[in-house]
Every structure is written in C-alpha cells, then in structure tokens.
N, C-alpha and C positions, 0 to 999 in steps of 0.2 A: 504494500500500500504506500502510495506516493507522498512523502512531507513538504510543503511550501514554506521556507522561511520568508515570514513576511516583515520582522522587522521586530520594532519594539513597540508593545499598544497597551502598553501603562500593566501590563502584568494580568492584562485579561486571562481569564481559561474560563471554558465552558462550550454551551452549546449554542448555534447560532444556527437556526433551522436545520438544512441537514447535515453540520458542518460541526466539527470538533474542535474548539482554540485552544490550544495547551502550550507549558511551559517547560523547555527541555535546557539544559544547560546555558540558563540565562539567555536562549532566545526563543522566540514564537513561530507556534507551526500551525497550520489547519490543517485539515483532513476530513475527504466523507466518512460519514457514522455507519457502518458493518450494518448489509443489509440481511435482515432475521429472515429467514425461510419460515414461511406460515406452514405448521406443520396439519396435514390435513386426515381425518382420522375416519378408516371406512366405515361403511358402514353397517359391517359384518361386526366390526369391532366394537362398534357403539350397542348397535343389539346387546352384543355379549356383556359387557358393560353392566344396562340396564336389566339384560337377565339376572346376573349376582349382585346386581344392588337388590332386588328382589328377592331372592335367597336368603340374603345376608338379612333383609328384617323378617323374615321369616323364622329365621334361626334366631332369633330375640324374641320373635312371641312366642317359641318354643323353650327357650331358657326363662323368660318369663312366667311362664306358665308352671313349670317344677321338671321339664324332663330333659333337663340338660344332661344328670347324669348318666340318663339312657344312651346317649350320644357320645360318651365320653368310656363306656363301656364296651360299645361296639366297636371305634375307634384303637382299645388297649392294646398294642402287640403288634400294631400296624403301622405305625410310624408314620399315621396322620394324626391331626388332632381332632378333636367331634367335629368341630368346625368345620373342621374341609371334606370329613366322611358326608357331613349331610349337605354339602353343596354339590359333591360326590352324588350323592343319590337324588336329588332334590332339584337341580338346575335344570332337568329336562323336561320337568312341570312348568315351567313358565314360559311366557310370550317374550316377544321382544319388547313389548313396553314395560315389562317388568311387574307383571301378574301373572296368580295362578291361569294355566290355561287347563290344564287338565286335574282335575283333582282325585280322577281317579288312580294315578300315579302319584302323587304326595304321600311321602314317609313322616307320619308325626313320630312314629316310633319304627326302630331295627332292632332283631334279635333274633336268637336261635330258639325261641320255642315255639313250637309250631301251634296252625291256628286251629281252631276245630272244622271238623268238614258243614259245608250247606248253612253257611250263616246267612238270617233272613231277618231282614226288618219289617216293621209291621205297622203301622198303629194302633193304637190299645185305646181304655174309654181311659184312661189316667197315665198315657203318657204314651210311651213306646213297647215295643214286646221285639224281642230279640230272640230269637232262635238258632238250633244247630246239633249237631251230629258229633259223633265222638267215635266215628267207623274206623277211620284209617289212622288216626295220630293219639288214640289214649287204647291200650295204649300205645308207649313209652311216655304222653305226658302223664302228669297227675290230676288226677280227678279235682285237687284243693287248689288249682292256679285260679286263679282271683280275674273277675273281666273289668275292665276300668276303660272309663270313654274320653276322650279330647274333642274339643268343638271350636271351630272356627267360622266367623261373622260371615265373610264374603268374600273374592277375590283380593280388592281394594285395600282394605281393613283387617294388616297380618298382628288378630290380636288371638290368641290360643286361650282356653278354658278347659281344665281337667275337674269336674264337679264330682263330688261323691254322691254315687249312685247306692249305694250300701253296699252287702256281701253278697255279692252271686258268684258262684266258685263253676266251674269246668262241666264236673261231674251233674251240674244241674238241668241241662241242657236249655236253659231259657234263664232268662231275666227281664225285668219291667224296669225300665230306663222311665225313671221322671225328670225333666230338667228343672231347675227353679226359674221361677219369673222372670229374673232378671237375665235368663240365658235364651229367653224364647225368639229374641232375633236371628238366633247364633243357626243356621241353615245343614252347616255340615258339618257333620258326626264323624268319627275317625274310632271303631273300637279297636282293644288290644286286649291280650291277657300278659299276667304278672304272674310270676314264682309265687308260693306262699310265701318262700321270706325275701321276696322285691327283688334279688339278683339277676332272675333271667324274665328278659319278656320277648313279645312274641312282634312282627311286624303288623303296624296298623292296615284295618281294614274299612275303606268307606263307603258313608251312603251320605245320601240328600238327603234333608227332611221332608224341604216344601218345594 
C-alpha cells in the first residue's frame, strides 16, 4: 500500500473520508482505508443457524422443566455432553425458521428402557385414558417402571411441563392422565416411563390432544 508524504499539517492523524492521516517518524503520510470484504453468508447456512437456535431453547424448556438429567445420562461415556446429544437427536424436528416442524420426531426424553407395545390415547369423561400392551418388552422390563408425561404449548412457545399424574406403574396396563387447569393450553403430550428408582427411562412417545 502506497504512502504520500505530504508534508507537515500541524500533527494531524486520523481519518479524513476514505483516507488515513498519520504520523511516522516526524512526518505525514495519507493513505486509502483497507477495503473490508462484506462477508456474505448462504443461505443453507442461515437455515442451519436458525434450526439450533431452535434446538438450543428447546433444550432450556427441557432443563427447565426437570429433565436435564435425562440428557446428561444418555450422553455418559460418549464424549458429548447432553447438550449436543439432544441437538444430536432433536435438530431434524425443526424448520428453517427455527420451529418445531415435526413433533412427531421430538425426543423430550432418551433411554434404554423400552416402551410398552400399542400405546393409545383416548379421551376419558375426566381427563385422558392411556392405554397398552406389555407382549413383547415385559418381559425383561418390570412391571413397577412408573409412566410420567411432558407437555408442551405449541411450536412457537418452547416452554416444557412435566405434571404429576400420580402412580401408574407398567404392569397396569392403563392410566387416566388429568392435566391441571393451568396446563389445559398445553396441546402436546410426550409420555415416557421411569425405573422404579428414576435411573433408567424409556424414549418419549407422542400424541396431540386437540
């Protein structure tokens, strides 16, 4: 890049439109200002982008909600961390604007215990009625694995809700899911089952309500 000495101009430096004035061994030089390449970013790239920005508050109303450990379990001995395990699983539910597209691929939960055969939902005069089988996977599971539900608002609105439904255990083959009041917006249901003592659970399975 070219220096012009121009002389002596009282000790000026700076910028002078697109021009640089500076002070080099007691004399004055200008020079044009280093033009910045606009860097321009596709738009494959932007999708992906706004895909894991979607994931990533996904994964907050999921630690939110209580089941980060879940995440953090599945992830042990793999040499990712929860985090990246459910972006792992979870990133190909969404759109490019960065919402659920598919919910019926959304993982609220991952694990090795398996689910019961023919789970059916229903509605009941007091709430919901959950059905299902126990042909091919009990056993080896146990009859006492515990079912516990997760529910999310809408696409939009990544807020998670795991309500106590009371004790319904494996070997039951049904449960009446009542949600509380305050959850009756909440449209999509996500059930799983839990170990009796909480270590192993099973991957989430979902439905609509309305």
């Amino acid at each position: 890049m070219g220096k012009i000495d121009i002389g002596n101009l009282n000790d000026f430096s700076g910028r002078v439109g697109g021009m640089i004035v500076y002070r080099y061994n007691g004399k004055t030089y200008v020079r044009r200002m280093p033009k910045r390449e606009k860097v321009t970013r596709c738009e494959a790239v932007l999708e992906q982008q706004e895909r894991i920005a979607g994931v990533a508050a996904l994964y907050r109303a999921v630690k939110d909600g209580g089941l980060l450990p879940v995440w953090q379990a599945a992830a042990q001995g793999s040499g990712l961390t929860g985090y990246n395990w459910f972006v792992r699983e979870n990133q190909k539910c969404f759109t490019k604007k960065g919402m659920v597209g598919d919910f019926e691929k959304v993982a609220l939960t991952v694990g090795e215990l398996a689910l019961p055969d023919e789970l059916r939902l229903a509605p009941a005069e007091e709430g919901w009625e959950l059905t299902w089988k126990n042909e091919s996977v009990f056993p080896p599971c146990d009859g006492s694995d515990r079912l516990a539900v997760a529910l999310m608002k809408d696409e939009r609105s990544f807020v998670v809700k795991v309500p106590d439904i009371g004790e319904w255990q494996r070997k039951h083959c049904r449960a009446l899911i009542r949600l509380p009041t305050e959850l009756e917006e909440y449209k999509h249901l996500f059930v799983f089952f839990c170990s009796a003592d909480g270590k192993a659970v099973s991957r989430s399975k979902y439905f609509v309500l309305y």
